[in-house]
C-alpha positions in Angstrom: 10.1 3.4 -20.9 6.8 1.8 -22.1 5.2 4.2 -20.1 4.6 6.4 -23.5 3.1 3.2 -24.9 -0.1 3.7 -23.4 -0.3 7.7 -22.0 1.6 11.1 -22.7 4.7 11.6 -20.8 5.3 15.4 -21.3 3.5 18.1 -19.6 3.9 22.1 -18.6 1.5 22.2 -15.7 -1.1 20.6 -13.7 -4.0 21.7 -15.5 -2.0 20.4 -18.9 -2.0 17.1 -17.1 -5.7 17.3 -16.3 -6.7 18.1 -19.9 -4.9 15.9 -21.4 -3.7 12.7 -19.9 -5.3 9.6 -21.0 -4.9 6.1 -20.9 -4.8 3.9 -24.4 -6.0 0.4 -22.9 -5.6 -2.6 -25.2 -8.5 -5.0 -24.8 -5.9 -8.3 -24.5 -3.2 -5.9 -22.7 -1.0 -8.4 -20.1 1.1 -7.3 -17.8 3.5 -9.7 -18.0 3.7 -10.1 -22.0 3.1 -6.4 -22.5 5.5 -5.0 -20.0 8.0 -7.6 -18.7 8.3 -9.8 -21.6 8.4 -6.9 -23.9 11.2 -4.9 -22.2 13.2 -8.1 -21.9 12.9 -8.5 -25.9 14.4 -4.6 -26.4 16.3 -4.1 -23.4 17.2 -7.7 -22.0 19.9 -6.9 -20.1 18.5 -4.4 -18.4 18.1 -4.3 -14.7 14.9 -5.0 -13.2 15.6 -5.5 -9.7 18.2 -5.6 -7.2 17.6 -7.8 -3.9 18.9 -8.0 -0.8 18.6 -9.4 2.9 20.1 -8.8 6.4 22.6 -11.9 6.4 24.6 -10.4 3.3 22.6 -12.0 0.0 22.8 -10.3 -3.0 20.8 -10.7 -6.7 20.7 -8.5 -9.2 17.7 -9.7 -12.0 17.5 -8.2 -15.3 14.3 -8.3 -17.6 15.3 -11.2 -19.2 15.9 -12.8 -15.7 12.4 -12.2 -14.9 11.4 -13.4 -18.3 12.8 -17.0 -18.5 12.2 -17.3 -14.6 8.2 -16.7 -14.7 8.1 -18.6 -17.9 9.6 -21.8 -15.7 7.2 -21.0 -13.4 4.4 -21.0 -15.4 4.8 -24.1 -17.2 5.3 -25.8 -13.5 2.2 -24.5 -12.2 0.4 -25.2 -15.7 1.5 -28.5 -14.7 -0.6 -28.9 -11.3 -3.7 -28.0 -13.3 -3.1 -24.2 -12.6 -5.8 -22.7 -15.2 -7.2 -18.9 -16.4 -9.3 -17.5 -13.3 -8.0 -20.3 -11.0 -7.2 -18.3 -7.4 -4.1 -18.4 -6.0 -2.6 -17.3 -2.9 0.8 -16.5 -2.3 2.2 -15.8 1.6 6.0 -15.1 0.1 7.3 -12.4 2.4 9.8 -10.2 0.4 11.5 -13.4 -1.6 11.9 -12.4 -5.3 10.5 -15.6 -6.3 7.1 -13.7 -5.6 7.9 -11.7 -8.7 8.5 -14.8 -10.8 5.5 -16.3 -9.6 3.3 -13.5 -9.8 4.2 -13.1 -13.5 4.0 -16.4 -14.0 0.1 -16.5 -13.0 -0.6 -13.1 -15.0 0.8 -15.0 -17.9 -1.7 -18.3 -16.8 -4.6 -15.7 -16.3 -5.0 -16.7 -12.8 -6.2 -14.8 -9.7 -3.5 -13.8 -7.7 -4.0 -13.2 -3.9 -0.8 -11.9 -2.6 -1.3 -12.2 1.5 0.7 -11.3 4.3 2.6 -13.8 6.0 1.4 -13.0 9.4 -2.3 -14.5 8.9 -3.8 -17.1 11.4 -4.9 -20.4 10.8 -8.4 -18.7 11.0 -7.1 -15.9 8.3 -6.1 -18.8 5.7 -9.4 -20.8 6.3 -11.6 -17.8 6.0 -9.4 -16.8 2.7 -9.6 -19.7 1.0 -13.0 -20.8 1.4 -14.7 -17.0 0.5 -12.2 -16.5 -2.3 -12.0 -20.3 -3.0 -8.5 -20.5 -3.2 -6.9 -23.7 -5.1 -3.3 -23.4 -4.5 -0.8 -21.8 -1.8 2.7 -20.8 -2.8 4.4 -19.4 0.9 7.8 -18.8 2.0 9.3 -22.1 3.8 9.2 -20.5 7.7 8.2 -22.9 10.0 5.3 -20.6 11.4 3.8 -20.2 8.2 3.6 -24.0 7.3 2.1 -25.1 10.4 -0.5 -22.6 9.8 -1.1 -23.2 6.5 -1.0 -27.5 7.5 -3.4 -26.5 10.3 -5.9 -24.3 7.8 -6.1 -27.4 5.2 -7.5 -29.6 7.6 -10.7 -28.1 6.7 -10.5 -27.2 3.4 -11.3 -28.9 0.6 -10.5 -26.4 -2.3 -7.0 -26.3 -1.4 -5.8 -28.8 -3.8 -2.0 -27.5 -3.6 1.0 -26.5 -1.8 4.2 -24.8 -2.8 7.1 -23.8 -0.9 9.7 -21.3 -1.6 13.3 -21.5 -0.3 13.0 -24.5 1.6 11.4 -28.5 2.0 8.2 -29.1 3.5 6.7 -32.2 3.8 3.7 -32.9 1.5 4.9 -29.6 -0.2 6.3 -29.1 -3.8 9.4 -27.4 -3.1 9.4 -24.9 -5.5 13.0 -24.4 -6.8 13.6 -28.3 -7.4 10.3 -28.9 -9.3 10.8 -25.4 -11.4 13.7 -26.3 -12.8 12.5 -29.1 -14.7 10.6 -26.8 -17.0 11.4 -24.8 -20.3 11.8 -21.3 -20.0 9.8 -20.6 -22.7 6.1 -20.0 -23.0 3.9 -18.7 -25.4 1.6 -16.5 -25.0 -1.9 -18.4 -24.6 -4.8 -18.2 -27.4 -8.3 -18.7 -27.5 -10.3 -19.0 -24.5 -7.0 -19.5 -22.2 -6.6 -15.6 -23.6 -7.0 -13.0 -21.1 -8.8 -10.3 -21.2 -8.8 -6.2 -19.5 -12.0 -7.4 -18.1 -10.8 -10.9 -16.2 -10.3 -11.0 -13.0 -6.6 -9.6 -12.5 -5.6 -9.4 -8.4 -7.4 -10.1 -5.5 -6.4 -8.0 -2.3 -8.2 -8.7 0.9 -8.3 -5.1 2.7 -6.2 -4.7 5.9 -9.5 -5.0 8.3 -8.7 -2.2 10.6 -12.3 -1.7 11.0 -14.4 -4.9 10.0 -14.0 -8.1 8.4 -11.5 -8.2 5.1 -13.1 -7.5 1.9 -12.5 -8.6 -1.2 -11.2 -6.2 -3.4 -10.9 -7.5 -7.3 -8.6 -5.8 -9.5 -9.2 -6.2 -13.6 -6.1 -6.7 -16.3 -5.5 -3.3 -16.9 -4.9 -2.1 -13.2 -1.0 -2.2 -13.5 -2.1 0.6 -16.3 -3.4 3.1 -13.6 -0.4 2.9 -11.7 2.0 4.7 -14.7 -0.4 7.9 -12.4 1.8 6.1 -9.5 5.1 6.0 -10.7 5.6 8.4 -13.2 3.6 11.4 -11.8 3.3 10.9 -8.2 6.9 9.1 -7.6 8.4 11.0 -10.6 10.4 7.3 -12.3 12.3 7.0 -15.1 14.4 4.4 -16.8 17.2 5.7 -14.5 15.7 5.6 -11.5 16.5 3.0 -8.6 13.2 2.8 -6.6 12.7 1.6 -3.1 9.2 1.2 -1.7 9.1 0.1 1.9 6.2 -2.6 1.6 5.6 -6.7 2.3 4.7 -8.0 -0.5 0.9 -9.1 1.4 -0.2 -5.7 0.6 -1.6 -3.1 -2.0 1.3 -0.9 -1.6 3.9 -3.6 -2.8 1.5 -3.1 -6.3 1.5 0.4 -5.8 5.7 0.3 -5.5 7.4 -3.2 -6.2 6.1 -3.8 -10.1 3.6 -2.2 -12.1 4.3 1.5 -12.4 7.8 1.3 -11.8 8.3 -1.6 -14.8 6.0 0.6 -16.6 8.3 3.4 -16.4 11.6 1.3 -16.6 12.9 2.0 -13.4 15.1 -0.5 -11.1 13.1 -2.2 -8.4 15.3 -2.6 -5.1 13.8 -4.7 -2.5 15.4 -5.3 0.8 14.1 -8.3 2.5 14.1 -8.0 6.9 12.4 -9.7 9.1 11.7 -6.6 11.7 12.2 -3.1 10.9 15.1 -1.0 11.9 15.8 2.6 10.5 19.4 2.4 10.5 19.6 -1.0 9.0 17.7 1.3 6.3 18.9 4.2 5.9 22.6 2.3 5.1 20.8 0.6 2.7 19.7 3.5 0.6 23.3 5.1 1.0 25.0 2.2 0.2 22.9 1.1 -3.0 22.2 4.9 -4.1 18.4 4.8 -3.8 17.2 7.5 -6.0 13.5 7.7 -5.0 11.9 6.6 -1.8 8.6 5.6 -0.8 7.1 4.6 2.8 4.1 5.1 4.9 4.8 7.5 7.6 5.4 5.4 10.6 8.4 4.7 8.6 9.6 8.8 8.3 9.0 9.3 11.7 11.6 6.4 12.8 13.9 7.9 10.1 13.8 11.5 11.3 14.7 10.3 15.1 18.1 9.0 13.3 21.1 10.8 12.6 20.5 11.4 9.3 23.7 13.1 8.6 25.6 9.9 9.3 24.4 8.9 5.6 25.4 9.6 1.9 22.0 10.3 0.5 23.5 12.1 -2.5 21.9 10.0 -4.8 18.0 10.4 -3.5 16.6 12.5 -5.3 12.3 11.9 -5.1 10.6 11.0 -1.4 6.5 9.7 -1.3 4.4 8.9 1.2 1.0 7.3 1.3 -0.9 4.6 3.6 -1.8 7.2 6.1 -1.3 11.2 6.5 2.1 12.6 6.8 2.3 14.8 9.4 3.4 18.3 9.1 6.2 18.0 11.5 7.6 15.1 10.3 7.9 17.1 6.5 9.8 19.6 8.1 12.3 17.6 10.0 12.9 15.4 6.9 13.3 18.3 4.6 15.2 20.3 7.0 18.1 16.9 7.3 18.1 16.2 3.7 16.8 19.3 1.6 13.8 17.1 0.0 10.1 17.7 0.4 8.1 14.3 0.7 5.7 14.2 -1.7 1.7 12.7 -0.5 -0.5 10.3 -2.3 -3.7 9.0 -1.8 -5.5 6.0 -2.6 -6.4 2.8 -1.2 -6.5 -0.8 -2.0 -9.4 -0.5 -4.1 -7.5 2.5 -6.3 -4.0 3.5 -7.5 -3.3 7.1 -6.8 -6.2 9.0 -7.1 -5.3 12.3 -5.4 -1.3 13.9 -4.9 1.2 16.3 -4.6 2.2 16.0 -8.4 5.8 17.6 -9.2 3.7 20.6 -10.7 2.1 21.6 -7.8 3.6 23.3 -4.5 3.8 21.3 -1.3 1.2 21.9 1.6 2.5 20.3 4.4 -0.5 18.2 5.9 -2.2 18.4 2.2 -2.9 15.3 0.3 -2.6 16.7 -2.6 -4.9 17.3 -5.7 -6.9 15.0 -7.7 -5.7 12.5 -10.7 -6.1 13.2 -14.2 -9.2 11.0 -14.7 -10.8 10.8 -11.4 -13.5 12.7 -10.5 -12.8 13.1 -6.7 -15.5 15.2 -4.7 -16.3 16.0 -1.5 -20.0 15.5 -0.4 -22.7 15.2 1.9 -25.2 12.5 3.4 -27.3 13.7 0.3 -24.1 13.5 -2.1 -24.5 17.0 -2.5 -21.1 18.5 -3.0 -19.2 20.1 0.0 -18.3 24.2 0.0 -14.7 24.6 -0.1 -13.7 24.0 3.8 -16.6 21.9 5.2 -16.3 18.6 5.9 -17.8 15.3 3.9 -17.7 12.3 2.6 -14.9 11.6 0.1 -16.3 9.9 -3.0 -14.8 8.9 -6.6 -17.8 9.8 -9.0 -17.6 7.5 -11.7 -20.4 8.0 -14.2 -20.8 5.6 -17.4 -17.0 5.0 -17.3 -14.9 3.7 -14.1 -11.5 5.1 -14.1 -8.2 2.9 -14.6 -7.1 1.4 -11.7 -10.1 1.0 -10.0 -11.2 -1.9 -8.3 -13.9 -4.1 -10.4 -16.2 -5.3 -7.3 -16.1 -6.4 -3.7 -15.6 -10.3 -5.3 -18.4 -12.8 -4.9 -20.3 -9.6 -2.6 -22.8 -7.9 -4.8 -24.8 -6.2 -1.4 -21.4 -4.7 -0.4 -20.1 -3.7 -3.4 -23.6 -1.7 -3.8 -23.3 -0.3 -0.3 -20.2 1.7 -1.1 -20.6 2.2 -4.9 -24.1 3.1 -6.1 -25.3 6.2 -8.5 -22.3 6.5 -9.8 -20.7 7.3 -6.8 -17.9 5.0 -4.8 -17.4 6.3 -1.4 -13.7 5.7 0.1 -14.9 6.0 3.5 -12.9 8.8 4.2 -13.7 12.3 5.5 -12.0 15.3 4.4 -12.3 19.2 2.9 -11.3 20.8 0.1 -9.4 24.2 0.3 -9.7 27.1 -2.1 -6.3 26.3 -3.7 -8.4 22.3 -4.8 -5.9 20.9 -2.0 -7.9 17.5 -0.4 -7.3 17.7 3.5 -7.7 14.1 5.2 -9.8 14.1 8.4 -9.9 10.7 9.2 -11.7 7.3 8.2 -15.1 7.5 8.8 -15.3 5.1 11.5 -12.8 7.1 13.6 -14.3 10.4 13.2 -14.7 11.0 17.6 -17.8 13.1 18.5 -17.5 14.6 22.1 -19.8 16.5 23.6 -21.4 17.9 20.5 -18.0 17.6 18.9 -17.1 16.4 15.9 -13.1 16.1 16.2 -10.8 14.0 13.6 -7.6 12.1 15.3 -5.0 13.2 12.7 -4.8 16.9 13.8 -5.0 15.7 17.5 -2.2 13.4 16.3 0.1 16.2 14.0 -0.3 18.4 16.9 1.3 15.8 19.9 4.1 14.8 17.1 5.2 18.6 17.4 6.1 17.7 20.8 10.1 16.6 21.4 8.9 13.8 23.7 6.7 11.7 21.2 7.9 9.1 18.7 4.5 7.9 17.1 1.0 8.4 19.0 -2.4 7.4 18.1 -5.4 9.3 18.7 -9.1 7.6 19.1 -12.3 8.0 21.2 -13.1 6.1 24.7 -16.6 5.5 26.4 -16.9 8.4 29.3 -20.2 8.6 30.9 -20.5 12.7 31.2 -19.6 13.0 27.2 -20.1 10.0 25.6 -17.0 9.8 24.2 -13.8 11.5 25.1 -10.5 11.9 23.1 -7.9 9.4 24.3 -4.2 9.6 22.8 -1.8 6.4 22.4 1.6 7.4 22.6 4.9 6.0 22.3 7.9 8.0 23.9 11.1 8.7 22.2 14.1 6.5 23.4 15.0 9.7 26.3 11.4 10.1 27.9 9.8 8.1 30.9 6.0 7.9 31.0 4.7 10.0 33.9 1.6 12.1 35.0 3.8 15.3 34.7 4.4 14.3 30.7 0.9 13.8 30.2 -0.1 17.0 31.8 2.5 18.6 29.7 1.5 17.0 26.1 -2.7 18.1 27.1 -1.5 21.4 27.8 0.2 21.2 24.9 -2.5 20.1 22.5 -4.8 22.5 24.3 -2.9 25.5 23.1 -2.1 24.8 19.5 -5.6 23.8 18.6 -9.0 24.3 20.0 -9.2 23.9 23.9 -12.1 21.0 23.2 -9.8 18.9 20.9 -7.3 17.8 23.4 -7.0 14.0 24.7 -8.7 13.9 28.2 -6.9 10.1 28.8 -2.7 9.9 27.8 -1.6 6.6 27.7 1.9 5.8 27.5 2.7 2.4 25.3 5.5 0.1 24.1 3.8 0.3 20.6 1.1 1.0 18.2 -0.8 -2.0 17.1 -0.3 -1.7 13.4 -1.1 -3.9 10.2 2.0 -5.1 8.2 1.9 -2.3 6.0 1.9 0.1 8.5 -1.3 1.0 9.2 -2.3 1.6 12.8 -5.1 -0.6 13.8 -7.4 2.0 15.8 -9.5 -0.9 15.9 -8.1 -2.7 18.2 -6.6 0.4 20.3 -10.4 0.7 20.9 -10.8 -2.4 22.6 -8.9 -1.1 25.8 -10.3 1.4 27.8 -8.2 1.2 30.9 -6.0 3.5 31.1 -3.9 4.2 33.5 -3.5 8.6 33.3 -5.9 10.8 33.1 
């Protein structure tokens, strides 16, 4: 692996890994010269990813595949005037031409903007005018191109379009147009060199509570996530890796390229269109998935399955970030396949800045501890820090230096970026406590934190304690206007498969939260739903739970 390259592999404990890990950071380090490129050159034949789809397609890509194909690319999209620190947005689903194109614009020096393919014509317009966007590259559905056609109506600094896997009119269809070009490209000199410092990827947070920002990644992000893959999802060269992720999201960084390529492990991508558990969990049998990483909603699917219906002899490593696991769901998991899912934390502005590193036991409901090279704290209003067990803000102090892997600025927004990082401090947003053990316990985003009646009560215990309950299959847990409290706790719940929504149930589930936490903590309105609002990569959208307040039990 090239992992070594750049940090120490080896370790006894985790306050050997605290000492002592750091991160050698060339000042021209590229991604995609460094890493891809140079694998390809030692190990060409060696297998960088494995793809597959729903209808029975199949590719297996080595490093030298991904090479020569991002070399193609680049010369084609050098061709339309694609330059160093152009932006460009790609809406390319789980097609592994996103991984040729993304190398190919790390090689360019471009901006990349990988979005999700569910945006609105009102999403693309507002992306590409704040981020001024010059090209689109998206996946050929229909939806997506009459959005797209729609958006460019108004926008002027859209100069092109590319589509992938099929024709669209006024389009350059991608696969006929790249194979006109070499498959070699040199490395670019001079001024057309990049830089740690240029501007790397651009993510547009998931906007569950306000308008998107832009978070801007520099060149040597990909370095912070070796913290990822190596030490949080435990990869080597041997490994086969799945992370459950669209591509339009952080997490696809987090698990489909960068750490995992760092560490030399097989990326195995399985491109659907809707989610199904069992059409997964035969996937990982089938291929031999040796580590796995999703958000929860995705565990608690799995653990409704019948797990024992599948040859997971192979997995070896499970992860889970996004949002908290809940302690029932470890259990059930571990108890079906002997394996304890490992947490992580971070966000789209950081790689994994808190875990449950292999050194360190499991607590179930724990996020873990902090990363080698993060100074994570827990602090007040006055950023005093927290006691061990009170509540506060959870903030990255960052001092003269900011760690690897996090985000540069809120691009082209100076008066955010200094509203959430200023005196050295970055605040996540987050609330949580620290134990005695230096375990981080998550309370909740900030912005979802319910006060009640004098109250101050987080929605993920609400929620850990209602998934204990046979009956519930996912719930969500946020506050609603009542006009004797103020706000009153109000719980979002979708019923396993067996269950039929009634006031009985409802009764049941209060009486249920009521005795396994404090009395005041339990969800004065049940509502009984079809599904959780969630973004793409899993995230529950409390945001827009909040805009309904009829509800129909109380």
């Amino acid at each position: 692996m090239l992992a070594d390259k750049y940090v120490k592999i080896g370790y006894e404990s985790y306050e050997d890994f605290v000492k002592n890990y750091k991160i050698y950071v060339p000042e021209n380090f590229n991604f995609a010269f460094d890493v891809v490129d140079e694998i390809a050159k030692i190990l060409p034949n060696k297998k960088a990813m494995i793809w597959c789809n729903p209808y029975g397609e199949e590719k297996v890509f080595t490093f030298d595949d991904i090479k020569k194909e991002s070399n193609r690319a680049a010369n084609f999209f050098k061709s339309l005037g694609i330059k160093k620190g152009d932006a460009v947005m790609l809406m390319l689903k789980r097609r592994y031409e996103y991984w040729y194109c993304t190398i190919a614009l790390h090689k360019l020096g471009a901006m990349v903007i990988p979005a999700t393919h569910l945006l609105t014509t009102k999403d693309v317009e507002y992306r590409v005018k704040v981020a001024g966007v010059v090209m689109i590259i998206a996946a050929a559905d229909r939806r997506i191109i009459d959005v797209i056609n729609e958006a460019r109506k108004n926008l002027i600094e859209l100069r092109t379009l590319v589509s992938v896997n099929g024709y669209a009119h006024g389009w350059f269809e991608y696969s006929k147009e790249v194979e006109k070009f070499s498959d070699v490209f040199k490395r670019l000199e001079g001024i057309e060199a990049t830089n740690i410092k240029d501007k790397f990827l651009l993510y547009f947070t998931s906007g569950t509570t306000g308008m998107p920002k832009m978070v801007c990644h520099d060149f040597a992000y990909p370095l912070g996530h070796i913290l990822t893959a190596r030490f949080w999802q435990n990869l080597n060269d041997s490994s086969l890796h799945l992370t459950v992720a669209d591509t339009g999201w952080a997490k696809a960084a987090w698990g489909k390229m960068y750490g995992q390529w760092l560490c030399g492990a097989c990326i195995f991508t399985y491109d659907y269109e809707r989610f199904n558990s069992r059409d997964l969990m035969e996937k990982i049998a089938k291929y031999g998935i040796t580590s796995f990483c999703a958000p929860p909603t995705v565990y608690r699917h799995i653990i409704k399955e019948d797990i024992s219906k599948y040859d997971l002899s192979k997995l070896r490593y499970a992860t889970t970030a996004g949002e908290p696991l809940n302690p029932e769901v470890f259990y059930e998991f571990k108890k079906y396949t002997g394996i304890e899912i490992k947490e992580g934390f971070g966000q789209t502005e950081t790689v994994a800045f808190a875990a449950t590193f292999p050194w360190i036991q499991v607590k179930p409901g724990a996020i873990g501890k902090p990363s080698p090279g993060w100074d994570v704290d827990i602090v007040d209003m006055e950023d005093n820090p927290c006691s061990c067990g009170e509540e506060g803000r959870l903030v990255i102090r960052t001092g003269e230096q900011k760690p690897i892997g996090l985000f540069s600025e809120y691009y082209k927004n100076e008066n955010i970026t200094k509203t959430f990082w200023k005196n050295g401090i970055y605040d996540t947003g987050d609330v949580a406590y620290k134990d005695n053990d230096g375990y981080i316990w998550f309370v909740g985003r900030s912005d979802d934190i319910i006060k009640s009646s004098g109250y101050k009560i987080g929605p993920f215990e609400v929620e850990s304690v209602l998934m204990e309950h046979p009956c519930v299959l996912e719930c969500a847990v946020t506050g609603v206007f009542d006009k004797d409290r103020g706000t009153v706790v109000k719980a979002s719940i979708v019923l396993v498969k067996k269950y039929q929504p009634s006031l009985k149930l409802a009764m049941e589930l209060q009486d249920h939260v009521k005795k396994v936490t404090a009395p005041y903590k339990y969800p004065r309105v049940i509502e009984f739903v079809e599904e959780l609002p969630k973004t793409i990569s899993g995230k529950i959208k409390r945001k827009e739970i909040k805009k309904n307040n009829i509800v129909p039990l109380k």
